[in-house]
Backbone as JSON Lines, residues from 0, in Angstrom:
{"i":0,"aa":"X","n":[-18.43,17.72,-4.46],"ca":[-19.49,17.63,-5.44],"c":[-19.04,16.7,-6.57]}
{"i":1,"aa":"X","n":[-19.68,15.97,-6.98],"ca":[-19.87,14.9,-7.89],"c":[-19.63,15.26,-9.48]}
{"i":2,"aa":"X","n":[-18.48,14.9,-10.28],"ca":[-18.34,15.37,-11.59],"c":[-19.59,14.94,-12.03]}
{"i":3,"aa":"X","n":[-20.31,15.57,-13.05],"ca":[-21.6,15.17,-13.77],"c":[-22.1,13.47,-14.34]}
{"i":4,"aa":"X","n":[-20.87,13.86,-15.53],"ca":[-21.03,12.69,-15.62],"c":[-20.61,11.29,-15.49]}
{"i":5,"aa":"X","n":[-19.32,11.58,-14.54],"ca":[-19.23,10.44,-13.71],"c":[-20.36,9.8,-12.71]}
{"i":6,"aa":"X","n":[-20.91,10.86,-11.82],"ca":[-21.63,10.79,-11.4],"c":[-23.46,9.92,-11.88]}
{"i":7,"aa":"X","n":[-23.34,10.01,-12.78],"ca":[-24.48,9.56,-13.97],"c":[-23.69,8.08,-14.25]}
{"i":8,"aa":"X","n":[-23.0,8.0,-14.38],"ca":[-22.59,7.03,-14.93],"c":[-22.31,5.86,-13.48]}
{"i":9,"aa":"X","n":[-21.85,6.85,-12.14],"ca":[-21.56,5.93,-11.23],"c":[-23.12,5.59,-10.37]}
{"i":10,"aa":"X","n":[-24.14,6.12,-11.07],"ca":[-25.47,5.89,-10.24],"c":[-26.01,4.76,-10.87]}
{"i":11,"aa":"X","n":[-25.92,4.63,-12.41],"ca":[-26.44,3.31,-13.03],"c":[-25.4,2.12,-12.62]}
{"i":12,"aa":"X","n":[-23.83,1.87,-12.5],"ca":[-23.15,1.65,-12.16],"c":[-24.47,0.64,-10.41]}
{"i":13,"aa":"X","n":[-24.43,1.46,-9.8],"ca":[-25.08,0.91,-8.71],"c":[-26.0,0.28,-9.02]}
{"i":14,"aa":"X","n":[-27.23,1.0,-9.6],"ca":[-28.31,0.71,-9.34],"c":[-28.37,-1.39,-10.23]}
{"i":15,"aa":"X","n":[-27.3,-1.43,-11.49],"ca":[-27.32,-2.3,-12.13],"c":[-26.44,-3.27,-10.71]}
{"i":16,"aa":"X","n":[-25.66,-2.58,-10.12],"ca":[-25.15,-3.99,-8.81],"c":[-26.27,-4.61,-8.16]}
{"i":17,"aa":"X","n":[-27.19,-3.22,-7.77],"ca":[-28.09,-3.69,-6.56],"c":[-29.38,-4.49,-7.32]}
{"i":18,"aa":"X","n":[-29.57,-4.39,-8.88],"ca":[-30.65,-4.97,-9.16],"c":[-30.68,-6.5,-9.27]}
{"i":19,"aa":"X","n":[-32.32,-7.04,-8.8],"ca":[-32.43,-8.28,-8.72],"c":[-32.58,-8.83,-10.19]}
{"i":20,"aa":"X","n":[-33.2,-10.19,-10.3],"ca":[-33.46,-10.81,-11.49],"c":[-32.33,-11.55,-12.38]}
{"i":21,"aa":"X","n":[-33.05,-11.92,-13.65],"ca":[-32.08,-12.78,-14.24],"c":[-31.99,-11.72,-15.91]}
{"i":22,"aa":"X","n":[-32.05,-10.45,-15.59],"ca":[-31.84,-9.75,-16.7],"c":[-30.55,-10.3,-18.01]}
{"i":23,"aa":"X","n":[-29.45,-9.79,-16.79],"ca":[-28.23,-10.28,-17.53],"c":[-27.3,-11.81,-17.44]}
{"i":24,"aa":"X","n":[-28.45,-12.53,-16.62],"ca":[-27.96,-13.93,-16.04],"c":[-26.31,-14.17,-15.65]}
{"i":25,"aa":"X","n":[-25.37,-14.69,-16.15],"ca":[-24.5,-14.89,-15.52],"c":[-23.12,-13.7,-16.25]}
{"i":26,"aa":"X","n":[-23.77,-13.28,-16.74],"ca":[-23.04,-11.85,-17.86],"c":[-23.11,-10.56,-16.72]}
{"i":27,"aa":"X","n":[-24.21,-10.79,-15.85],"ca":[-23.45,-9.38,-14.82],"c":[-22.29,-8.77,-14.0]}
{"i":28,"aa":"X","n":[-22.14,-9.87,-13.44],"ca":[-20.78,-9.36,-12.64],"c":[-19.43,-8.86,-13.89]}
{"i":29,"aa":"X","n":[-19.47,-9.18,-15.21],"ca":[-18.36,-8.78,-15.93],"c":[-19.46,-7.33,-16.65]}
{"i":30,"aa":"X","n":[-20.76,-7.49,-16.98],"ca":[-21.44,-5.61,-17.49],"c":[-21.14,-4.71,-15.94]}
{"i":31,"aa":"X","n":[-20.97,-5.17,-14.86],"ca":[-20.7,-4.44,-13.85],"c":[-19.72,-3.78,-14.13]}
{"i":32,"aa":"X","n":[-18.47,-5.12,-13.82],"ca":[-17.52,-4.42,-14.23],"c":[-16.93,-3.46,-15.67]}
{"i":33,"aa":"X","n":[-17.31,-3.35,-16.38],"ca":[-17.0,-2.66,-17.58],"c":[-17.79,-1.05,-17.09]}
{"i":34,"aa":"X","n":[-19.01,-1.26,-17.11],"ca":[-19.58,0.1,-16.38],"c":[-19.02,0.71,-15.33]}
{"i":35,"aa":"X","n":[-18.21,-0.61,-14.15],"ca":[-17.5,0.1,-13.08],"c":[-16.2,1.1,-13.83]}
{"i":36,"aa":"X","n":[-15.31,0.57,-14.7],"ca":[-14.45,0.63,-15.37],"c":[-14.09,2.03,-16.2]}
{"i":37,"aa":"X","n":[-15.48,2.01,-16.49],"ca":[-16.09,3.35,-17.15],"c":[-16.49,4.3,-16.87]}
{"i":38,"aa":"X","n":[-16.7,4.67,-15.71],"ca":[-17.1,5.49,-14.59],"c":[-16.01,6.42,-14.2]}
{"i":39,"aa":"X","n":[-14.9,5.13,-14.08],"ca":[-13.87,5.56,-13.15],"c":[-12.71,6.09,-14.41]}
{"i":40,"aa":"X","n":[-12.7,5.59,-15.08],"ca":[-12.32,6.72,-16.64],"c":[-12.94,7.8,-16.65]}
{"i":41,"aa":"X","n":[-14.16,8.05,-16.86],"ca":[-15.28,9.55,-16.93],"c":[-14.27,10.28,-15.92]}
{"i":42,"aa":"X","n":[-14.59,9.89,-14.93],"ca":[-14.19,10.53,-13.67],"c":[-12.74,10.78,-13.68]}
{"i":43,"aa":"X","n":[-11.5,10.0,-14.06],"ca":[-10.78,10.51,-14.39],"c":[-10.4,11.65,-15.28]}
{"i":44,"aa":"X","n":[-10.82,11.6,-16.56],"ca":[-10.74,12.35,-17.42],"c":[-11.05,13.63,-17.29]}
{"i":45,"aa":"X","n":[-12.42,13.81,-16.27],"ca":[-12.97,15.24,-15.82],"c":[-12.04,15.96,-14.93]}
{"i":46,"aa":"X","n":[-11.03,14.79,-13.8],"ca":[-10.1,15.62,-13.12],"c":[-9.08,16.02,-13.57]}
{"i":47,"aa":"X","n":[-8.71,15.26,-14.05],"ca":[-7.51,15.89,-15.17],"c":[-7.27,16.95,-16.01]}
{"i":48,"aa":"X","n":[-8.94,16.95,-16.44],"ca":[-9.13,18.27,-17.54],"c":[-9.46,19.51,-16.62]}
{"i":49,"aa":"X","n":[-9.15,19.33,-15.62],"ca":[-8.83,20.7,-14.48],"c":[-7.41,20.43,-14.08]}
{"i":50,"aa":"X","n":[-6.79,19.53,-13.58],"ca":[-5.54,18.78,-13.1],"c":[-4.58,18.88,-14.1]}
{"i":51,"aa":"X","n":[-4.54,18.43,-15.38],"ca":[-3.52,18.8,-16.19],"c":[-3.81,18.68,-17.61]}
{"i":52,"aa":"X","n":[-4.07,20.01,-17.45],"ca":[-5.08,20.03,-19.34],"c":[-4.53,19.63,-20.43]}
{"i":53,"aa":"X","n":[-4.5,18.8,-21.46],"ca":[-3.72,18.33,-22.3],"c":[-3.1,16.95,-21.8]}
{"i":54,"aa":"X","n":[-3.46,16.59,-20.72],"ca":[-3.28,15.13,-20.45],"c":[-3.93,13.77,-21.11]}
{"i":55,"aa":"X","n":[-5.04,14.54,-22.0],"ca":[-5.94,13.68,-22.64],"c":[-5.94,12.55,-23.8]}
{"i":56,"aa":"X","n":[-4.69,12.58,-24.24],"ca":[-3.94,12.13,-25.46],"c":[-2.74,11.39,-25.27]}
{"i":57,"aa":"X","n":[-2.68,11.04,-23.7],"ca":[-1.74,10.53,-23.12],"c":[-2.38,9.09,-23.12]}
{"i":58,"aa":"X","n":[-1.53,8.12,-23.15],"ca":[-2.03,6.38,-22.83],"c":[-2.5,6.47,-21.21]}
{"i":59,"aa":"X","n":[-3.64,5.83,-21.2],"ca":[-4.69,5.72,-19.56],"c":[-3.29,5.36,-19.07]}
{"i":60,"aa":"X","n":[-2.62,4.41,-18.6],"ca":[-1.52,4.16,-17.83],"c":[-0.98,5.53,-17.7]}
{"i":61,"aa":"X","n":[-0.27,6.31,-17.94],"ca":[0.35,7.51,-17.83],"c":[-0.68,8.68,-16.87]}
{"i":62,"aa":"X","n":[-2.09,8.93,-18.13],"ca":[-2.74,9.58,-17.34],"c":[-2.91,9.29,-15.46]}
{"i":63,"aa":"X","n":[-3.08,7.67,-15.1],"ca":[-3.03,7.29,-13.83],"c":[-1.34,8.05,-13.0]}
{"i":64,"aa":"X","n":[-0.77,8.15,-13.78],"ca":[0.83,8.48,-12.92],"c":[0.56,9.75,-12.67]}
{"i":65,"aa":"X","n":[-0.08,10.56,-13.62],"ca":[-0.63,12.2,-13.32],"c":[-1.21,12.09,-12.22]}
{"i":66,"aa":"X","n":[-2.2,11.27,-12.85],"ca":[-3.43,11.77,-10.77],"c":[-2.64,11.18,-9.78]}
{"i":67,"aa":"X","n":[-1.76,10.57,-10.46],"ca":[-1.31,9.92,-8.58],"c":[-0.62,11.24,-8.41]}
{"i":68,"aa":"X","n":[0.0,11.81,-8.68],"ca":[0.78,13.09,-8.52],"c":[0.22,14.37,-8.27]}
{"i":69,"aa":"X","n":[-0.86,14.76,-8.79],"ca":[-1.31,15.83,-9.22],"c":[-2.93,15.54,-7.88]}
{"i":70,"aa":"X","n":[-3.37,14.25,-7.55],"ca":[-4.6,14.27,-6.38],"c":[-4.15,14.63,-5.51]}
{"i":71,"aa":"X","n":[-5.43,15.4,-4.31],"ca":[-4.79,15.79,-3.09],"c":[-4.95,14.66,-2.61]}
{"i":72,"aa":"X","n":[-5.09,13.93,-2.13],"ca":[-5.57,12.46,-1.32],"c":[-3.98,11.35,-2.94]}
{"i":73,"aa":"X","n":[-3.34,11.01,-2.32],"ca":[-2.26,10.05,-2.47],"c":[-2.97,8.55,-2.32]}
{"i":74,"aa":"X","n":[-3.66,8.55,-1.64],"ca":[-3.96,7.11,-0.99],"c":[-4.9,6.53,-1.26]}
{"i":75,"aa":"X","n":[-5.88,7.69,-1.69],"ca":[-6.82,7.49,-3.03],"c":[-6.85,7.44,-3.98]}
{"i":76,"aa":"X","n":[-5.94,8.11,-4.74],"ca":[-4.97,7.76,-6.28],"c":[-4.5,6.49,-6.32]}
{"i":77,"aa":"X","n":[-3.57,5.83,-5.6],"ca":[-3.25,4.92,-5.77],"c":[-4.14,3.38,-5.61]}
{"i":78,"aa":"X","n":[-5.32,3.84,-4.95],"ca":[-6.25,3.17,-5.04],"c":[-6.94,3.1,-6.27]}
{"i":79,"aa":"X","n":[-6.85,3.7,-6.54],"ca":[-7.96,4.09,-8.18],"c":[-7.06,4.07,-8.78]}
{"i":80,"aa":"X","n":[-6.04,3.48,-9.13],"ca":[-4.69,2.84,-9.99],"c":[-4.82,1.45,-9.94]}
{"i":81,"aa":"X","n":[-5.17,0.81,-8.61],"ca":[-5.01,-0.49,-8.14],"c":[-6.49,-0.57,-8.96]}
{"i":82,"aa":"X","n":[-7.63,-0.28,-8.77],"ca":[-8.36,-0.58,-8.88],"c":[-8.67,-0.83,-10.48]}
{"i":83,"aa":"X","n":[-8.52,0.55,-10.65],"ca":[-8.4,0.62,-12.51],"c":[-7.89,-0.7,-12.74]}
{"i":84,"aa":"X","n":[-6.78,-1.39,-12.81],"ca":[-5.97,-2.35,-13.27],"c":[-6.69,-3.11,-12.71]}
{"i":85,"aa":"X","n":[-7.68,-3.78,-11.49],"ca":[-8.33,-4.94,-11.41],"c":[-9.17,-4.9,-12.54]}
{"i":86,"aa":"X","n":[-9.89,-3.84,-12.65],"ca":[-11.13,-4.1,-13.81],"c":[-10.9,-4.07,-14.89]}
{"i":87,"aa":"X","n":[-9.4,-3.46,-15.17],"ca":[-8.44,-4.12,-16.8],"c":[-8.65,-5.16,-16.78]}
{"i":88,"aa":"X","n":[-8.08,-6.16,-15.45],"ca":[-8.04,-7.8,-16.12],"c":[-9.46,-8.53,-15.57]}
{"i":89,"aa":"X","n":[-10.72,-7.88,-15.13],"ca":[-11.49,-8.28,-15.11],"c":[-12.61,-8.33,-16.22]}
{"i":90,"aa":"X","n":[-12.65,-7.54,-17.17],"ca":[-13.15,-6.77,-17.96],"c":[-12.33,-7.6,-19.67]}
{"i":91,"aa":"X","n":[-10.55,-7.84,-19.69],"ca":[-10.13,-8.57,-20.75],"c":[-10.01,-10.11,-20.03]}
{"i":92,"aa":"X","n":[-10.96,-10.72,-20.02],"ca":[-11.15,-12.01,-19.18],"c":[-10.51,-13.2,-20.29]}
{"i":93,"aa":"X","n":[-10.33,-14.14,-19.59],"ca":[-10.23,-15.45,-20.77],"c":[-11.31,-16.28,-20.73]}
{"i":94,"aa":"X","n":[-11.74,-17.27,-21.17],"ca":[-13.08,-18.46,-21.23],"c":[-12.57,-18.91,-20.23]}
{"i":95,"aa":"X","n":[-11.85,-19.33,-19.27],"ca":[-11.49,-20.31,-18.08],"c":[-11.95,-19.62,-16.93]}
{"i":96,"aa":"X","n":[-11.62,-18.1,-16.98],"ca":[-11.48,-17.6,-16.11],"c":[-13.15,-17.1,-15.18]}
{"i":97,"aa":"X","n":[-13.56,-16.76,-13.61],"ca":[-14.22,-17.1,-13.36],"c":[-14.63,-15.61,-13.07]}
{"i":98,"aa":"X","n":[-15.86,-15.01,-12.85],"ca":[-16.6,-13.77,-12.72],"c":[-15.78,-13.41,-11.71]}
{"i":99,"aa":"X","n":[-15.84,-12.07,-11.53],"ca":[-15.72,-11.72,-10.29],"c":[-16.82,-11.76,-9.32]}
{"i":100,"aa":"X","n":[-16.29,-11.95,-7.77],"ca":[-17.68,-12.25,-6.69],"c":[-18.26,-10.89,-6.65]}
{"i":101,"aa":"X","n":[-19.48,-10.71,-5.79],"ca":[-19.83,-9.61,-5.58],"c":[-18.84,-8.94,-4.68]}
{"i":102,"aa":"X","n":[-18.71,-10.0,-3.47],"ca":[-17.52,-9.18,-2.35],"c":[-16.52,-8.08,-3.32]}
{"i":103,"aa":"X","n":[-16.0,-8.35,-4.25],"ca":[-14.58,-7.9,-4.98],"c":[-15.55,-6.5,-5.78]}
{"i":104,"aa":"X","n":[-16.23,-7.04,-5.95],"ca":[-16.92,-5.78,-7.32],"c":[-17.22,-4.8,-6.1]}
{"i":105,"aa":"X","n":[-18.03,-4.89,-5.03],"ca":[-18.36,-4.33,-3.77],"c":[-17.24,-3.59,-3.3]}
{"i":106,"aa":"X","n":[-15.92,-3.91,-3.18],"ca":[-14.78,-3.34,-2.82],"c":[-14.55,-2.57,-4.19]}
{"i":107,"aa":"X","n":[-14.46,-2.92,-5.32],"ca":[-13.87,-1.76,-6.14],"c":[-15.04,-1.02,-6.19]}
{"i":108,"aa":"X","n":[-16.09,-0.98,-6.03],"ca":[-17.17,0.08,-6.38],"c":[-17.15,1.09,-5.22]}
{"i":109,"aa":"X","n":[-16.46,0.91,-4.26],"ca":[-16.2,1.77,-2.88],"c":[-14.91,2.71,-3.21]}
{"i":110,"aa":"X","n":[-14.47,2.01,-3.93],"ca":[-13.1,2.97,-4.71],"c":[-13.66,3.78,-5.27]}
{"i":111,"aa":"X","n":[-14.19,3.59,-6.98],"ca":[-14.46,4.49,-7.24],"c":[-15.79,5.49,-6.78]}
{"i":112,"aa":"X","n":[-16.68,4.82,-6.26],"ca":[-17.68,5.85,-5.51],"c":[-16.94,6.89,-4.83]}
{"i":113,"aa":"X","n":[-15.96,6.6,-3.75],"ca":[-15.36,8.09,-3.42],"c":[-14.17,8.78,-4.33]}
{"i":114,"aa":"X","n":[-14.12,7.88,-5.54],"ca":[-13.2,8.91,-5.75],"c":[-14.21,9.84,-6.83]}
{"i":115,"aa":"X","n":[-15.48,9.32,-7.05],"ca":[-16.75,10.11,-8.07],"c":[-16.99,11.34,-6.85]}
{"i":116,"aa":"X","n":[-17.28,10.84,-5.92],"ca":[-18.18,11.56,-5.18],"c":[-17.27,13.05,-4.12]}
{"i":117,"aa":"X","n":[-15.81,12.98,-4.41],"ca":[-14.87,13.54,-4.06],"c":[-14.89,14.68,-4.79]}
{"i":118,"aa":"X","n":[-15.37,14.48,-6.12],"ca":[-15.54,15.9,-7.47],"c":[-13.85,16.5,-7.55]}
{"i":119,"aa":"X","n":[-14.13,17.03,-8.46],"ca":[-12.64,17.97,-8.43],"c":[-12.23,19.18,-7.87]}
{"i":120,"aa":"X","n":[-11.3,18.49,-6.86],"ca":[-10.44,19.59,-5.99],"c":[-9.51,19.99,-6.65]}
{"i":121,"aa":"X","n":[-8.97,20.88,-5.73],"ca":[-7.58,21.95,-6.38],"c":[-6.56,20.82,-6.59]}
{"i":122,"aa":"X","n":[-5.86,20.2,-7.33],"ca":[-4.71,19.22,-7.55],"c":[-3.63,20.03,-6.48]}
{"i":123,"aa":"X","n":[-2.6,19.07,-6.1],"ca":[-1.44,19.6,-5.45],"c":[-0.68,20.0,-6.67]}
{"i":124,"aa":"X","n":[0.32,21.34,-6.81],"ca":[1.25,21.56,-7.08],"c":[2.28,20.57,-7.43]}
């Protein structure tokens, strides 16, 4: 089951990938990513605050070393580590630097979709 408001957050998340038009013209693929970005924070933060309460005040880098430790799925943690850190440097961009494609946003949004849609399980010991 789907944390709330990750879940809320990972449905606009979509619906803003899949929408057509020239709403946000060439500014979408980086509002994607920030919303992707943000999602997958929510969603962290909700597992944790079952996973290891008082983790909340910790620097995001750290909190990520918890869930890698503390998720039952390893291979999904570390995915949603990898991923987190793409949309760090997608998200603090420079003027040179070029959007991300859809292909790439498409792959991290498959990350965090299962790790939203996974909800919070019992952490390992």
């Amino acid at each position: 089951m789907p944390t709330p408001r990750a879940a809320a957050l990972l449905e606009r998340t979509e619906r803003l990938m899949t929408e057509r038009g020239a709403r946000l013209g060439r500014a979408k693929p980086r509002a994607v990513a920030v919303l992707m970005r943000r999602t997958l924070e929510t969603a962290l933060a909700e597992f944790l605050a079952h996973a290891a309460p008082g983790c909340d005040r910790a620097p995001f880098t750290s909190r990520l070393l918890v869930m890698r430790h503390r998720h039952p799925d390893p291979g999904l943690a570390a995915e949603v580590a990898w991923t987190w850190s793409a949309l760090s440097a997608a998200t603090h961009h420079q003027g040179y630097e070029l959007n991300p494609s859809s292909t790439v946003l498409a792959a991290w949004l498959a990350t965090v979709h299962r790790f939203v849609t996974t909800g919070i399980k019992t952490p390992k010991s």
